[in-house]
Residue, then its C-alpha position, 0 to 999 in steps of 0.5 A: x528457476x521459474x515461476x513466482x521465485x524466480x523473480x523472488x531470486x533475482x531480486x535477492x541476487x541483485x541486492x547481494x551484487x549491490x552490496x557485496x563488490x568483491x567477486x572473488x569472494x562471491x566466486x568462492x561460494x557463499x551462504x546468503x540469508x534472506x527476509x523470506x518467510x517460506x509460509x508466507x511466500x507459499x501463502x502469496x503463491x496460493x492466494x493469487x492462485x485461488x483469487x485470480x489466477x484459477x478465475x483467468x485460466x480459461x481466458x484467452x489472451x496475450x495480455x490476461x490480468x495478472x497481480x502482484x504481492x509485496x508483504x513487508x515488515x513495517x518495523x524494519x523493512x524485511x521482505x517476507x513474501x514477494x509475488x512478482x507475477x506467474x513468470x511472466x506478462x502472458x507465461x508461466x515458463x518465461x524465466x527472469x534470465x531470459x530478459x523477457x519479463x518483469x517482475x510486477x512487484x518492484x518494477x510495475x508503475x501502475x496508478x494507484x487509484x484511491x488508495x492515495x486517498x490517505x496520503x492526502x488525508x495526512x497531509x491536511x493534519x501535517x500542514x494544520x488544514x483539516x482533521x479527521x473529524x472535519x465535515x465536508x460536503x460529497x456531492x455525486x458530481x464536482x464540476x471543476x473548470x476548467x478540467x472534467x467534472x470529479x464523480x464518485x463511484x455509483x453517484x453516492x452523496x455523502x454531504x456533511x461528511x467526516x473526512x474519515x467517514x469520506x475516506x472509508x467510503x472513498x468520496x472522490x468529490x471530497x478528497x479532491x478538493x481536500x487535496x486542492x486546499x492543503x496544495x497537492x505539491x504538499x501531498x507529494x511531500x508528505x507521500x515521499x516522506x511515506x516513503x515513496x522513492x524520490x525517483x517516483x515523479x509525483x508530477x507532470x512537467x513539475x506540477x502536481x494536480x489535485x487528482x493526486x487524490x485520485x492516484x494518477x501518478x503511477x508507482x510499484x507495488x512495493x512503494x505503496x507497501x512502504x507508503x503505508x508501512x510508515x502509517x502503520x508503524x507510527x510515522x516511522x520509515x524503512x527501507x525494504x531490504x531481502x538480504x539479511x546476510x552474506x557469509x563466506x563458505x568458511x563461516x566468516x561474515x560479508x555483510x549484514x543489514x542494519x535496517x533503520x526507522x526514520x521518522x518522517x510523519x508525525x506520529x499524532x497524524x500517523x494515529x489519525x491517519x490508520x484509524x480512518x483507515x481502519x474504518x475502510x475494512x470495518x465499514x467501508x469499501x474494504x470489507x473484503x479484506x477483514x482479519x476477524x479480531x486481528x485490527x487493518x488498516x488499509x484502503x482499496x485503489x480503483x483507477x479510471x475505468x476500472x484500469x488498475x484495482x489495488x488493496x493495501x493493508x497493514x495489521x498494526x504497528x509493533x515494537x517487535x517484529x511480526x507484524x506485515x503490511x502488502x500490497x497488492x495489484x491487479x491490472x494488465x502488465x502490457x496495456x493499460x485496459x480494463x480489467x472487465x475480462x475477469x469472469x464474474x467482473x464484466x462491469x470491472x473489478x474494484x479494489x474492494x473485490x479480488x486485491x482484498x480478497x488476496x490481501x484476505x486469504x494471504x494475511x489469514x495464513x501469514x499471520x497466523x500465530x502471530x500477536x494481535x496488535x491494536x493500533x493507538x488511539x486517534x490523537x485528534x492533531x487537528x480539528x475538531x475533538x469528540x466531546x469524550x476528549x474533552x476535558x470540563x472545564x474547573x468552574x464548569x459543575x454541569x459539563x456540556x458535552x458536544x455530541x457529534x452525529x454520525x456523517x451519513x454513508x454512502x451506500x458501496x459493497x465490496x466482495x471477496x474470500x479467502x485462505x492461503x499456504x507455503x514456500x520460497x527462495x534465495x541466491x546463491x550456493x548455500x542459501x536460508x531463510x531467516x528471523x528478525x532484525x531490530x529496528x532503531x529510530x531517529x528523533x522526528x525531523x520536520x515533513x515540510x520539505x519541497x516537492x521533488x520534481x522527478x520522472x518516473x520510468x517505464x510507465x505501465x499504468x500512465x496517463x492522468x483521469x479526471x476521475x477514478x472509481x471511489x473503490 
């Protein structure tokens, strides 16, 4: 098998080695079913094609950009479409047996740019610094001795701004402070709460830099999909999982997932958290990537130097299965340079421009058939509340009502299209596709635990900006 499943069966067999010991069994043949859902695996491949690969064809290199897509299932952790790559870092004929490639998707450390933004935006409501209506001012430029000055994309201002109004038009000069204030080791644990794997080193040499705002620490592509499946599922966390099941050629079973949701962020700050985000699509820098009537959260990651552009998005929290939320990654596999060898992004892609417009024409076809689902309202956790919340008080007869006005915006415009279709894979002699799992939760632990202090492993995408682009 080559191309994109090739990577798809790979990682399905590697699960299956995980969990099933017995080779004999293996040997003998088996029947695997696994998470992928045909349509949305051929709607990952058409997409990348139409948004990226078809732009690139003509250009001339042996580290062209490439892109990765990850779809998963918040409620429970089912993998519905994987695209690892085309094959390869430069070829479409490499195969994974050949050793030569990787796949892009769960083995790419890139930096995530701003799309770490929300992580730091949860972790001001968890440990009570900020809320989602608190003002702040964004100037263009944050002098920050004693390391580089912050700036923001294009010089925007956004002074007296809600921090929601901040993440959607991507204000570095806000984020970056914000993160100071609540303690960026405290980002890490509210990011690893997410669901970024401990083994993903939030830190240089156990110290995490406010610039974790910025995403400097690099992570895959399938991390940031759990990151932000757990915002978008309420604060409940899940591990990613292809294999549903494994059966013997007679019929009987080897083993079964039993998926489960942990919840590791409050689920007041999670409702915060995703309604700021869903301001990103509406009216900020991730137009790019709107479904119509069906509500996203989501946010575009732009890193230094236009090096990596990313957009992450969900489609909502459900008690059934259905909804999704992907990732998606656009850079170089081999080195880390600037993506200005796009043709029509010579000034560099933003995460608001290609990865939405994948994001955009993927979901189209995914979801389509599937329920509109409205995320909660915000809870307010922390902060300031909007004077519609406030109830009167009993001797009160004329209620006063505190009106806030809207921060003023940023001027930043995103770009991109899209649409998508069809199919994908498995392991083994006999295998198919499948349905759904259920998911179970676990009462609410508490998220203050201590920043881990691990290191990450192969880093493409390494290295620490001062500053990111705002998209």
């Amino acid at each position: 098998v080559t191309g994109p499943d090739a990577f798809v069966l790979d990682a399905v067999q590697k699960e299956v080695a995980a969990h099933v010991t017995d080779e004999n069994a293996l040997a003998l043949g088996t029947v695997i079913v696994t998470t992928i859902d045909k349509n949305a695996q051929a709607a990952a491949i058409q997409a990348e094609d139409d948004k990226l690969n078809n732009l690139v064809k003509g250009v001339k290199s042996d580290d062209p950009p490439v892109s990765a897509l990850v779809a998963m299932q918040p409620s429970d952790g089912a993998i519905r479409a994987m695209y690892g790559g085309q094959g390869g870092t430069s070829t479409s004929s490499c195969t994974v047996r050949q050793g030569g490639c990787v796949n892009l998707a769960t083995q790419g450390l890139f930096q995530p740019g701003s799309s770490f933004k929300p992580y730091v935006l949860a972790a001001a409501e968890t440990y009570q610094t900020a809320g989602i209506l608190t003002r702040m001012n964004g100037p263009a430029v944050l002098p920050d001795p004693p390391g580089p000055d912050v700036h923001n994309d294009s010089g925007e201002v956004c002074n007296n701004c809600q921090l929601d109004t901040a993440l959607a038009q991507s204000v570095n000069t806000i984020y970056v402070p914000l993160a100071k204030q609540v303690g960026p080791s405290n980002v890490a644990v509210i990011a690893h709460n997410a669901g970024i794997p401990q083994s993903i080193s939030l830190s240089d040499n156990g110290v995490t830099s406010d610039r974790i705002a910025l995403g400097v620490y690099p992570v895959h592509p399938i991390d940031q999909a759990v990151g932000y499946g757990s915002l978008c599922n309420g604060g409940r966390t899940v591990s990613p999982f292809l294999v549903r099941s494994v059966k013997n050629r007679k019929g009987d079973s080897i083993y079964n997932v039993q998926p489960k949701a942990s919840q590791r962020i409050r689920q007041e700050v999670a409702s915060d958290t995703t309604y700021a985000m869903q301001q990103v699509v509406t009216s900020g820098t991730g137009k790019a990537a709107a479904l119509g009537g069906r509500p996203v959260a989501g946010k575009t990651g732009t890193t230094q130097n236009n090096t990596n552009a990313w957009f992450i998005g969900c489609t909502g929290p459900a008690k059934n299965n259905g909804q999704l939320v992907t990732a998606v990654w656009v850079g170089h596999a081999a080195a880390v340079t600037p993506l200005t060898d796009i043709p029509g992004f010579s000034k560099g892609l933003f995460g608001g421009q290609v990865p939405a417009g994948i994001f955009q024409e993927f979901m189209t076809k995914a979801m389509e058939g599937k329920p509109v689902v409205q995320f909660p309202k915000p809870a307010y956790y922390v902060g300031p509340k909007p004077a519609s919340t406030v109830t009167p008080s009993p001797t009160t007869t004329t209620p006063s009502p505190t009106t806030t006005t809207p921060s003023p915006k940023p001027t930043k415009t995103p770009t991109a299209t899209t649409t998508v279709p069809p199919t994908t894979t498995t392991a083994a002699p006999t295998t198919t596709t499948s349905a759904a799992a259920t998911t179970t939760s676990q009462p609410p632990p508490t998220t203050t635990t201590a920043a881990p202090t691990t290191t990450a492993g192969g880093a493409a995408g390494a290295g620490a900006p001062s500053s990111a682009p705002g998209g």
